[in-house]
C-alpha positions, 0 to 999 in steps of 0.5 A: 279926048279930054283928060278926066277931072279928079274928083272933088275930095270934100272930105279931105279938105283939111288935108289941102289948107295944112298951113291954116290956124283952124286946122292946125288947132284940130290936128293939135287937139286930135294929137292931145285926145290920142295922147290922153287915151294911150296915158289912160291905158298905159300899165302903171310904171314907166310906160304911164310915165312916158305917157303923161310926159308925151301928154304933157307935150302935145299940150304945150304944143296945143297951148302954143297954138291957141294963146288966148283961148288956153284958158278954156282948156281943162287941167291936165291930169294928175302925173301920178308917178311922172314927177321926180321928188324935187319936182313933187316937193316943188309942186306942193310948196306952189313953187312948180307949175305943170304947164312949165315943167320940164321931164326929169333927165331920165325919162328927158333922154327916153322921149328924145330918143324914141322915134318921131310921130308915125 
């Protein structure tokens, strides 16, 4: 007797072609729309500001996938509370970009020690 086919998984279909550009584009965007809802309902303090700064990753993670469409992307929010007050002196002076900055070295060691996506 003939073995049984499995059935054809239409819906899991990104799972199959993980190494395609379109694909990792949407796993990218999913990652960042995730990122923005924990920021939105994160308490005020030090867990929002993980929050952005975890954002702000996924977005440069996105960025680099994206290269010439990344400009159709909307600005990240306002990291209320995410900066250090060279970084916002910085910012203000036009001298800081968001795209480009890095966490102050505090909240730096916080994100390099917690554990990696589930």
């Amino acid at each position: 007797m003939a073995e049984p086919t499995p059935f054809p998984r239409p819906w899991h279909g990104a799972s199959d072609r993980g190494s395609e550009p379109a694909v990792a584009a949407l796993r990218a965007q999913r990652a960042e729309v995730e990122a923005l809802m924990v920021w939105q309902f994160a308490r005020p303090g030090e867990a929002k500001t993980l929050a952005w700064w975890r954002l702000h990753r996924a977005r440069q993670a996105r960025l680099a996938l994206m290269q010439e469409d990344a400009h159709r992307l909307p600005p990240l929010p306002a990291p209320d509370g995410a900066l250090d007050r060279w970084q916002k002196l910085r910012l203000r002076f036009g001298l800081l970009r968001l795209e480009t900055a890095r966490p102050p070295g505090r909240i730096a060691r916080l994100l390099e020690n917690e554990p990696g996506p589930r």
